[in-house]
DOLO-588685 format. One record per residue: residue in one letter; x, y, z of N, C-alpha, C in turn. Coordinates in pm, whole numbers, padded with zeros to 5 digits, always signed. Example, Ala and Ser with C-alpha at 12.3 -4.5 7.8 and 13.67 -1.06 7.14 Angstrom:
<recs>
A+01319-00569+00780+01230-00450+00780+01320-00330+00780 S+01285-00225+00708+01367-00106+00714+01290+00003+00787 
</recs>
This chain:
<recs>
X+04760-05578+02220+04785-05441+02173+04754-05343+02286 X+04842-05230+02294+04812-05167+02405+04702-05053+02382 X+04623-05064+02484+04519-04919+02490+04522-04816+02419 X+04443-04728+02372+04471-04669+02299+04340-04535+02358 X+04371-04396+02375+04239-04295+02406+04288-04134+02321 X+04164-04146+02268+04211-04028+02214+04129-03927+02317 X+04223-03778+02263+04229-03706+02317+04242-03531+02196 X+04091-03467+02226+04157-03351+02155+04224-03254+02204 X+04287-03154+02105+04413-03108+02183+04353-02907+02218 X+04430-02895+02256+04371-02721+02268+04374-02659+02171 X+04437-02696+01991+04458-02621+01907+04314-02649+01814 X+04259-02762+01910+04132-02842+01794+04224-02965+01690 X+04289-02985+01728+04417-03125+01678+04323-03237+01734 X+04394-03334+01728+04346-03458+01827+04482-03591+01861 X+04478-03608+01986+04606-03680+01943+04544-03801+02047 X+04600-03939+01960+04577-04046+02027+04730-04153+02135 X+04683-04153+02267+04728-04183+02341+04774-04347+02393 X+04894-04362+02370+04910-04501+02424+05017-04525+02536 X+05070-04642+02675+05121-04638+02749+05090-04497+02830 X+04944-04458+02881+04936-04405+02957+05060-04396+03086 X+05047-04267+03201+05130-04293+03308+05313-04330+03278 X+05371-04308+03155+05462-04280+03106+05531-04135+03171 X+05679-04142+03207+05727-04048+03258+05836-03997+03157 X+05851-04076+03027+05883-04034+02918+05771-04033+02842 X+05785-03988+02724+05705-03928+02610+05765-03959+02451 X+05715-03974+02358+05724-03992+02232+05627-03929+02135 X+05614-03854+02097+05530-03773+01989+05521-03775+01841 X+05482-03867+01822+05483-03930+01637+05428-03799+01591 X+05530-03726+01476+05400-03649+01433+05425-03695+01271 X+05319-03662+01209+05296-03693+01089+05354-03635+00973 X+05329-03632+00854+05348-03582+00724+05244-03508+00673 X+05225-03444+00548+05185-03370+00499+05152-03355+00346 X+05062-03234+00305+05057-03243+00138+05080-03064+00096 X+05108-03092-00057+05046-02949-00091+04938-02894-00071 X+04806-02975-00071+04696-02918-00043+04664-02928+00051 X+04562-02804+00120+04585-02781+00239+04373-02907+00270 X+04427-02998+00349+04361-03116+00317+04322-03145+00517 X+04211-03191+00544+04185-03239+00709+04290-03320+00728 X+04316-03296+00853+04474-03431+00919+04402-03564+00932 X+04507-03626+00870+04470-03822+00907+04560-03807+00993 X+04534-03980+01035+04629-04024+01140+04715-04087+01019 X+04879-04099+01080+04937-04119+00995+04984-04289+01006 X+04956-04375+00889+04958-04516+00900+05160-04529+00910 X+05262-04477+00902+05345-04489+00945+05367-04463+01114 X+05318-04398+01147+05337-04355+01271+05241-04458+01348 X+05123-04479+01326+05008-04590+01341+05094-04687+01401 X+05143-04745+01268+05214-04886+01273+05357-04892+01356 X+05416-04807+01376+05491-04789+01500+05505-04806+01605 X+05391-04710+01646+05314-04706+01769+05248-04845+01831 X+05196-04932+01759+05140-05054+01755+05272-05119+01803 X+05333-05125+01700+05434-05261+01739+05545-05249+01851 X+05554-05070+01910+05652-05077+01980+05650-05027+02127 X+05482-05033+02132+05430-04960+02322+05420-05129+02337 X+05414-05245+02311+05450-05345+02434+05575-05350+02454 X+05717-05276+02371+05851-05314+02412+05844-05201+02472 X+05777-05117+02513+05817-04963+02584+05719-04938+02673 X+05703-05015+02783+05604-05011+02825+05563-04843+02924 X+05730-04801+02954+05696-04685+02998+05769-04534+02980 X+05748-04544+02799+05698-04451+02732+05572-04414+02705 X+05548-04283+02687+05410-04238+02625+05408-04241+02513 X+05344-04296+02425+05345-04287+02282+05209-04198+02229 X+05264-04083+02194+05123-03976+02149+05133-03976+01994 X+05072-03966+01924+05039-03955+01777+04956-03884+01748 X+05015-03778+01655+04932-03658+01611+04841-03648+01523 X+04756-03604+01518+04692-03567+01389+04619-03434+01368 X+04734-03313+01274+04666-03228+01274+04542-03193+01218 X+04521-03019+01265+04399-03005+01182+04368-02959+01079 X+04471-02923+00974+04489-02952+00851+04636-02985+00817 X+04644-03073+00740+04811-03100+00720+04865-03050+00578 X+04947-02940+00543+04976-02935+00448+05124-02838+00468 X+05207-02833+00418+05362-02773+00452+05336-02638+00405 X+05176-02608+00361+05237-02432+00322+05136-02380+00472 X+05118-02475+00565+05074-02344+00660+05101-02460+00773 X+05280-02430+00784+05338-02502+00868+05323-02459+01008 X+05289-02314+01034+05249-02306+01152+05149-02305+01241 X+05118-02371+01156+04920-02427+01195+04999-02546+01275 X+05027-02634+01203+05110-02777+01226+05230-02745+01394 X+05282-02701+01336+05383-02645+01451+05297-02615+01562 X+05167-02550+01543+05129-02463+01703+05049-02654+01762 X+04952-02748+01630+04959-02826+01675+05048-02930+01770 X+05171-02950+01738+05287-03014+01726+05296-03002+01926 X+05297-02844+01932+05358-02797+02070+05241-02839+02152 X+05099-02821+02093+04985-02882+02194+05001-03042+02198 X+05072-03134+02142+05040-03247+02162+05201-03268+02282 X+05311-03193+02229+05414-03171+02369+05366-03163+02513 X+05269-03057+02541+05192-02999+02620+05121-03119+02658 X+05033-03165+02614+04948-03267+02630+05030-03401+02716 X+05144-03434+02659+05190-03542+02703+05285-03545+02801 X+05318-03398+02912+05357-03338+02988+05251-03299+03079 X+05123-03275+03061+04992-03261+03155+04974-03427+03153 X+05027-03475+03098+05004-03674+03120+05055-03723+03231 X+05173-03605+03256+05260-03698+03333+05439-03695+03315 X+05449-03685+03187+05573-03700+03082+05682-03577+03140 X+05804-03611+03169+05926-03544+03200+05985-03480+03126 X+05991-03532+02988+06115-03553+02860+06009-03583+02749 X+06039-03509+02626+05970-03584+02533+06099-03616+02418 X+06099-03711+02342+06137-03758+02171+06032-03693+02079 X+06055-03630+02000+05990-03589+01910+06007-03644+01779 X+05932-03744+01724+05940-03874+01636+05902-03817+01472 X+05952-03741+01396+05892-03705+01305+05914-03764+01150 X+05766-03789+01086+05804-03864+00948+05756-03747+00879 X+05864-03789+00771+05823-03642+00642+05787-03552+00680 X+05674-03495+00638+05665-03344+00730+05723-03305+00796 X+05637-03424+00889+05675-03424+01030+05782-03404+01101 X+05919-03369+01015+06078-03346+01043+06079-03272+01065 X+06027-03190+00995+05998-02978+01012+05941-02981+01105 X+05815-02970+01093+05694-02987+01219+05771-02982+01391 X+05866-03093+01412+05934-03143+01506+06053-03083+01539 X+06146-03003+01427+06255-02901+01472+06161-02795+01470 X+06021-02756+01419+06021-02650+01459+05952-02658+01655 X+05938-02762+01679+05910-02775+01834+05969-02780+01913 X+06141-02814+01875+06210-02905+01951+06305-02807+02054 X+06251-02658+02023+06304-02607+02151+06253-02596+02240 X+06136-02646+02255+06045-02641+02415+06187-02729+02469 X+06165-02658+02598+06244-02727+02745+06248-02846+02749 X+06112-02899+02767+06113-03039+02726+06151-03193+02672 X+06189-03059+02551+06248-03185+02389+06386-03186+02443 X+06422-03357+02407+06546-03406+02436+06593-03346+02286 X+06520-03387+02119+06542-03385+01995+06418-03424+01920 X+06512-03444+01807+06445-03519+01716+06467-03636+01646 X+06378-03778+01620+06423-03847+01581+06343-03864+01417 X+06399-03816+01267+06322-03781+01214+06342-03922+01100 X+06179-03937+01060+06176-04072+00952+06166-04018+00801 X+06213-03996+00744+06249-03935+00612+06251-03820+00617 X+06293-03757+00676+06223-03590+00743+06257-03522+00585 X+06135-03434+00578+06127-03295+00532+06224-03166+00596 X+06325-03151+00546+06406-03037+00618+06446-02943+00515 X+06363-02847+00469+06397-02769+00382+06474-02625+00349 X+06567-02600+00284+06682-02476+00337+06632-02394+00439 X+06481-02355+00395+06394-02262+00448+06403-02230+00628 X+06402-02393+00640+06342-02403+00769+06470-02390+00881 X+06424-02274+01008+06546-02251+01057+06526-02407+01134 X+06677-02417+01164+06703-02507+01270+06751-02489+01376 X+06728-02363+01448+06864-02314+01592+06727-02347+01722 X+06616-02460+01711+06580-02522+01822+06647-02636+01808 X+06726-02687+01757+06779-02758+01806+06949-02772+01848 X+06965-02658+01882+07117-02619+01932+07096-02674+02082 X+07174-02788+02107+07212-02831+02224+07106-02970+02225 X+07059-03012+02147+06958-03099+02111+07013-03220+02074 X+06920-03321+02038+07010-03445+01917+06892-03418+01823 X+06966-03440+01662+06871-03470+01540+06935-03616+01501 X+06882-03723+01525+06881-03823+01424+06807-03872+01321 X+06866-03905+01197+06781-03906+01079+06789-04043+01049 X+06651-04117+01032+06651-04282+00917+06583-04218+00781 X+06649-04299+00675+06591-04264+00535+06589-04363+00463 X+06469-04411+00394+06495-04500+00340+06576-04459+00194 X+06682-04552+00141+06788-04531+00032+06698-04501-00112 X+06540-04598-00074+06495-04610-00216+06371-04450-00263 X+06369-04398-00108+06298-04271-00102+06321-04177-00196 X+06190-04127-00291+06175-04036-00394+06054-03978-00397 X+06053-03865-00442+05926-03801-00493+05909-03808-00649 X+05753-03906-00653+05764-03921-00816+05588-03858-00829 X+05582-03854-00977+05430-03755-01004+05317-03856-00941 X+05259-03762-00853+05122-03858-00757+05177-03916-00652 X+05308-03935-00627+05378-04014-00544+05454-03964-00467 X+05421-03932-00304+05459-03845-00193+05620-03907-00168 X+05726-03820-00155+05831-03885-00097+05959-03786-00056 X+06041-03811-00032+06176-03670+00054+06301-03789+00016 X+06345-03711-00065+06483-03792-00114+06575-03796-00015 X+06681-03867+00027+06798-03894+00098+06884-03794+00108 X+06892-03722-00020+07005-03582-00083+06935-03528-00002 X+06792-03475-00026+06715-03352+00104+06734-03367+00214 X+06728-03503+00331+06746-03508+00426+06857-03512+00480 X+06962-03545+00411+07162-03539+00422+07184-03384+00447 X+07132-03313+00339+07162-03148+00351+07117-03098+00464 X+06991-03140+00507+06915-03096+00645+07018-03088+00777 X+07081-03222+00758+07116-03286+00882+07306-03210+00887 X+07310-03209+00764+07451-03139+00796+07454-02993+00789 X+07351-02922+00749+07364-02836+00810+07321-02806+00993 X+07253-02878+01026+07217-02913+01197+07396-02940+01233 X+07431-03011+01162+07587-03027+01226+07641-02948+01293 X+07659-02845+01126+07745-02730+01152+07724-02632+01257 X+07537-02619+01314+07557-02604+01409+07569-02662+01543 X+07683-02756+01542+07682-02838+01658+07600-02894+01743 X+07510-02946+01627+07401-03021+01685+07481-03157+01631 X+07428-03280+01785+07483-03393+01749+07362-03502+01719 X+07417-03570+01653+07347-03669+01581+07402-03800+01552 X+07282-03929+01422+07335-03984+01333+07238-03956+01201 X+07302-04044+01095+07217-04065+00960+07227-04195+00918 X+07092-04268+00935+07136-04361+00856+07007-04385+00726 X+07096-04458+00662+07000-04503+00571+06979-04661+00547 X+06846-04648+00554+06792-04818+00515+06779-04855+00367 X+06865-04947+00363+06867-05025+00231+06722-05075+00139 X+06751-05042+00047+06594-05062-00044+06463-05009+00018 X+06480-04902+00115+06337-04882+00188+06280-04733+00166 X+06140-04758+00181+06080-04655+00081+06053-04565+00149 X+05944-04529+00127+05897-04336+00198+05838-04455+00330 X+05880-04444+00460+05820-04497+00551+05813-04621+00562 X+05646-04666+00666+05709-04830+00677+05586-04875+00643 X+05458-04801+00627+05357-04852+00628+05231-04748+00533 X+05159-04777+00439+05061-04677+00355+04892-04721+00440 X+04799-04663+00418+04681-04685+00437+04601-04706+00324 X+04512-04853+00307+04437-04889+00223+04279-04780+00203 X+04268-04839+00104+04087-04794+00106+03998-04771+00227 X+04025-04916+00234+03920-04975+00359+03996-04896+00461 X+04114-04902+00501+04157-04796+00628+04253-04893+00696 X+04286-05001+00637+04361-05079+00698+04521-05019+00639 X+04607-05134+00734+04782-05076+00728+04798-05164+00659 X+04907-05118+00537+04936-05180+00433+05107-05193+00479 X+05194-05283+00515+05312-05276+00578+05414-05269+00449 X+05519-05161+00407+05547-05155+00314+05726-05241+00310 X+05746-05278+00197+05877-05307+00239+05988-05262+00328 X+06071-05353+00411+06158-05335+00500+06107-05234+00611 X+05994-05210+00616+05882-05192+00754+05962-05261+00894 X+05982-05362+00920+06076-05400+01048+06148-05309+01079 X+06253-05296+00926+06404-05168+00970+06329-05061+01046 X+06265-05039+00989+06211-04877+01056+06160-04918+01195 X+06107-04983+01248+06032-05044+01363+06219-05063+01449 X+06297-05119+01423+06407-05144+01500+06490-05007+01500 X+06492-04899+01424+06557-04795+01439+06504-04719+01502 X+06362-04745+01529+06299-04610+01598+06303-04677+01730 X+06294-04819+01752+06287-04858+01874+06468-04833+01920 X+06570-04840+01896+06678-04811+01869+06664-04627+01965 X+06613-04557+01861+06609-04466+01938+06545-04380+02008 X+06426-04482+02049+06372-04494+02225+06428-04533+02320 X+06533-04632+02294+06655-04711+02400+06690-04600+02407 X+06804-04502+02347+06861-04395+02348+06819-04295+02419 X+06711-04229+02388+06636-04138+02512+06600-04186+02599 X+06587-04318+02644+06580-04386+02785+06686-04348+02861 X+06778-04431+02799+06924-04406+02856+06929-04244+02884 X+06949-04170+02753+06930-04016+02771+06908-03948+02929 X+06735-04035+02948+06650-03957+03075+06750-04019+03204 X+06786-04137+03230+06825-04222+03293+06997-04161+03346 X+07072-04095+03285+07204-04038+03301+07148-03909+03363 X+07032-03842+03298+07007-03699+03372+06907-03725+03489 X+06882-03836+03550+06813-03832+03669+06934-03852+03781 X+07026-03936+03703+07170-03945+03803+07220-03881+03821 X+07195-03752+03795+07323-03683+03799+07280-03582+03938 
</recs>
């Protein structure tokens, strides 16, 4: 398993660091609640990060955790979001992917106009009418969702319909992209137990091959704009 150092951020965030010396970047950021609750680390993003810095050996893989996570004081989250950008650019980092689950979709278009950001690659993303999207004009938004994703009572989740509307309206403004959706797969790839361990949730791989999918992509991405 690769190294792992955390690091707090200038907003009072904390974000934990893997594939140091990376000249790309990846920024998992997390999800969120109604209540305005201390940031965990997020066991989807966790379990990501784990399984996919030995195939990436030189990406940065940063993972956020704000300092409170909740979608009604998104710009708490957001000012986090841009310190962990920041952070992984004082690392070293050229280019970042901005990797966002649930929340974390918002969170991540609302970052994704730093200079920096290639896009967004969002895992059930939260994209709500509300939220403008014109950082990402000239950007990529790609969306994975799992098909079986719902919000039920006690039970955190961003339906497919929410994240379809998100993404086509990003269209219309000629933002390019894809959407896909994973068959039978739920809010993410992975929950956190009691004890604190990763609970790997069904079709957990899919998500692990789409996101690695589109880390190839911003490789390539960085790799055409150094040629040129």
């Amino acid at each position: 398993m690769a190294a792992t150092r955390n690091v707090q951020l200038r907003t009072g965030a904390e974000a934990r660091l893997r594939n140091e010396g990376g000249r790309l970047a990846a920024v998992l950021v997390n999800g969120g609640t109604a209540r305005s609750v201390p940031g965990t680390w997020s066991a989807t993003s966790e379990l990501l990060a784990a399984e996919l810095a030995p195939h990436h050996p030189e990406v940065l893989l940063v993972e956020l955790r704000y300092r409170v996570k909740t979608w009604n004081e998104l710009p708490s989250c957001i000012a986090d979001g841009d310190a962990a950008v920041a952070l992984a650019l004082a690392a070293g980092a050229e280019r970042c992917l901005l990797v966002g689950f649930s929340m974390g979709g918002a969170v991540s278009v609302g970052v994704a106009g730093h200079d920096a950001a290639d896009g967004v690659l969002g895992l059930a993303p939260w994209l709500p009418e509300r939220l403008p999207l014109d950082g990402l004009v000239g950007k990529r938004l790609d969306v994975v969702h799992g098909a079986w994703d719902r919000r039920l009572p006690g039970v955190p989740g961003v339906s497919p319909e929410s994240s379809r509307a998100g993404f086509e309206r990003a269209r219309r403004l000629g933002v390019e992209g894809t959407y896909t959706l994973i068959p039978r797969g739920l809010h993410g790839a992975a929950v956190r137990a009691p004890s604190g361990a990763l609970v790997r949730l069904p079709r957990w791989r899919s998500w692990v091959e789409h996101v690695h999918d589109g880390l190839a992509r911003f490789q390539a991405s960085a790799r055409r704009l150094r040629a040129r």
